[in-house]
N, C-alpha and C positions, 0 to 999 in steps of 0.2 A: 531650512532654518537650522542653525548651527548654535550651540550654547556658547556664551562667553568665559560661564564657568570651568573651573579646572579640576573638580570633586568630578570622577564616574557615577554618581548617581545623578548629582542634575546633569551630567551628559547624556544620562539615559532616560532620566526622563523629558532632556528635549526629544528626543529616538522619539519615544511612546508620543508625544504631542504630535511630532510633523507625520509619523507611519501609525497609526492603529492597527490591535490586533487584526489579526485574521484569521476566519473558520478555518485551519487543517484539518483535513479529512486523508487518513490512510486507508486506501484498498489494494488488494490483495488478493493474491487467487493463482492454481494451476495454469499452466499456458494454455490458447486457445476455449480461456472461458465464454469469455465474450466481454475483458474486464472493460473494455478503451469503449465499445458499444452499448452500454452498459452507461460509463462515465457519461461521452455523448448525448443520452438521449437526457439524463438524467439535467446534466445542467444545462438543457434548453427551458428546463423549469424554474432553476434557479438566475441563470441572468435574464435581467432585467432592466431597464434605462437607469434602475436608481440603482442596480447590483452588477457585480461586476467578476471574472472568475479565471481562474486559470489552473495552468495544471504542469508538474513535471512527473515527469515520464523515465524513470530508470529502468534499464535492460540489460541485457547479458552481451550479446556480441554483436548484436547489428536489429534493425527493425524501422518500421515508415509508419510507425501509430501516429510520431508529432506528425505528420502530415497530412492524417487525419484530423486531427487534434484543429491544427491549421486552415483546412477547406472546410472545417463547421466553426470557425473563426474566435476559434479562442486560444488568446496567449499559450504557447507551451516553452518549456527546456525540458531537451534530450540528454540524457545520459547514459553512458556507456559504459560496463563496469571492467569489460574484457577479460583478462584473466582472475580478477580479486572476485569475493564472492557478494551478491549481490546485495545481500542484507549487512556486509560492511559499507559498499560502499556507498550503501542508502545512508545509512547513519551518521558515514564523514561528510554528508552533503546537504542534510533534510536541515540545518540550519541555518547556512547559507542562504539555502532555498525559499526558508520561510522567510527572510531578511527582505528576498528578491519580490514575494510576494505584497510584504507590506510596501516597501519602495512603491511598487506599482499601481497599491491602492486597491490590494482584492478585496472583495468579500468574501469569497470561499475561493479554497486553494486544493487543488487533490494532489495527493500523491501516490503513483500506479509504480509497483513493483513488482517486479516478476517472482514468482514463487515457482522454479523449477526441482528443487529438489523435495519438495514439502515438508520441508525442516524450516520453513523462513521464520522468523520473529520479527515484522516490521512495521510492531503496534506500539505505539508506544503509552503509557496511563496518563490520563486525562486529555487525551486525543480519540477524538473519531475514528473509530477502524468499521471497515466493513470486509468481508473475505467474498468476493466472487467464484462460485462452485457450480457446473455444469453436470445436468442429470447423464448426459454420455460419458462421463469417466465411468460409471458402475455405482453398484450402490455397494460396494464395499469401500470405494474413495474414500468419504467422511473421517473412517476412523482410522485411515491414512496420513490423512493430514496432520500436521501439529500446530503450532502456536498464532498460524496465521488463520486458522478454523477456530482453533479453541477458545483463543481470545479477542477474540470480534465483536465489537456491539450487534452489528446486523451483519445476517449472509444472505449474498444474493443468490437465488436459485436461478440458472440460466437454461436454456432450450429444453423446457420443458412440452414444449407445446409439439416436440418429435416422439415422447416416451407415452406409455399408455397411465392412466388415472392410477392404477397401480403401482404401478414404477414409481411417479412421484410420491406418493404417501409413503412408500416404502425409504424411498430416499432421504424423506424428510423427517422419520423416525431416527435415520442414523447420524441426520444429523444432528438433530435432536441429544441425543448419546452424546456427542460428540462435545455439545455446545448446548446446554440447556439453557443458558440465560438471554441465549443472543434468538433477536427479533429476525422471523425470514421471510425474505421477500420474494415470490415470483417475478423474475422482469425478463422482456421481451425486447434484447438489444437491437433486433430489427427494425418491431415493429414500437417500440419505445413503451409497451403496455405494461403496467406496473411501474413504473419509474417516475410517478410521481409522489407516488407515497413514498419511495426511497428518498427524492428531494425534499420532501417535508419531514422527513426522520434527521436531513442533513442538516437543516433548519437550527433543529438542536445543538449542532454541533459548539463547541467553547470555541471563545477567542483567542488565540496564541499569540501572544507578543514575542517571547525568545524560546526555546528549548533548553537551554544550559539551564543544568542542574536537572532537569525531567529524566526519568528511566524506560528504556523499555518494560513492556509487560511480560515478558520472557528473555533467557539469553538468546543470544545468537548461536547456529552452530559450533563447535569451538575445531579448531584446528590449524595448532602452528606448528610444521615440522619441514622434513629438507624439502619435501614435492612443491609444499606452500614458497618457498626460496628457490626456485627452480630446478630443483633434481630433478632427472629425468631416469636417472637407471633403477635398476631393478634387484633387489639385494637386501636383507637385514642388516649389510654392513655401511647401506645407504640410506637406511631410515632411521633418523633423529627425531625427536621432538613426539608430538601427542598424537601418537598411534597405538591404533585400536584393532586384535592381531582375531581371529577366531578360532575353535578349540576344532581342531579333526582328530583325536585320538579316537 
């Protein structure tokens, strides 16, 4: 359906007539949480013949999650950040994205981001975030994390079912610290236990028609200087731009 009008606003609101919003849901989490099995189990509870879902999948330099994503037969897009850092190039992409979702006619759409350095910010306000966190990092992780732990609606607690009753409570205090407000879930990416009350938390989640003009809920890490542009040497007389030097006196 195309508008005949030539005003951007009835052009946008034919957009909203022929695509309706769609649930965005950002999660997030350390590598090797269990964030993709985790996703998995969970929206095997949310589609349904009358619901419908999909998922894009941002990464660092290489990975076969959409392939997973794929053999439990839901729509995905892969993305590849390569050298840029992953939380820019979530951001240059996640509206596009959402675009592609509506196009498609989702109900709930996730989007899985790698948090390798646990500096990511890739929540954004009035969107769903949940942060994926596994009790074998330690229980000092928690308070390692930043903005993709601290500003989460829900965090998933992953393989818990390897640590002892202690380990977890203990865990779950720091995260607690970490993140008082946000709801925590036990889930069992394996065996999918707990991941249905994560899908009925997702349930909640808001409509997204566009992102332009929405904030994230934290910055991003910041850093533009020569490395960011490709320098490669080693030198004070080679480092420009927002660097951060430490004190050895």
């Amino acid at each position: 359906m195309r508008s005949s009008c030539p005003w951007p606003r009835c052009r946008d609101e034919a957009v909203k007539m022929t695509h309706p919003g769609v649930k965005l849901i950002t999660v997030a989490g350390p590598p090797s949480s269990g964030k993709t099995s985790v996703i998995i189990q969970t929206l095997r509870h949310l589609a349904a013949p009358e619901k419908t879902v999909g998922v894009i999948k941002f990464d660092c330099l290489t990975g076969d999650d959409h392939l997973r994503y794929e053999k439990a037969g839901i729509p995905v897009k892969n993305g590849i950040a390569g050298g840029i850092c992953p939380d820019h190039f979530f951001i240059a992409n996640i509206e596009q994205g959402l675009q592609w979702g509506r196009t498609a006619g989702f109900d709930f759409l996730i989007s899985e981001s790698a948090g390798l350095c646990n500096r990511c910010s890739p929540h954004i306000r009035g969107v769903f975030s949940v942060c994926v966190i596994d009790h074998l990092s330690g229980v000092d992780t928690p308070r390692k994390i930043g903005p993709m732990l601290r500003n989460a609606d829900v965090v998933v607690l992953t393989k818990g079912d390897i640590v002892s009753q202690a380990e977890r409570e203990v865990f779950a205090f720091r995260v607690r610290q970490a993140n008082a407000k946000a709801v925590l879930l036990p889930v069992n990416g394996l065996t999918g236990q707990g991941s249905l009350l994560l899908a009925q938390a997702l349930e909640d989640a808001a409509e997204i028609s566009s992102l332009n003009g929405m904030r994230l809920r934290f910055t991003m890490p910041g850093a533009l200087c020569s490395y960011c542009l490709g320098e490669t040497r080693i030198g004070p007389d080679c480092q420009i731009g927002n660097i951060k030097t430490m004190d050895f006196s």
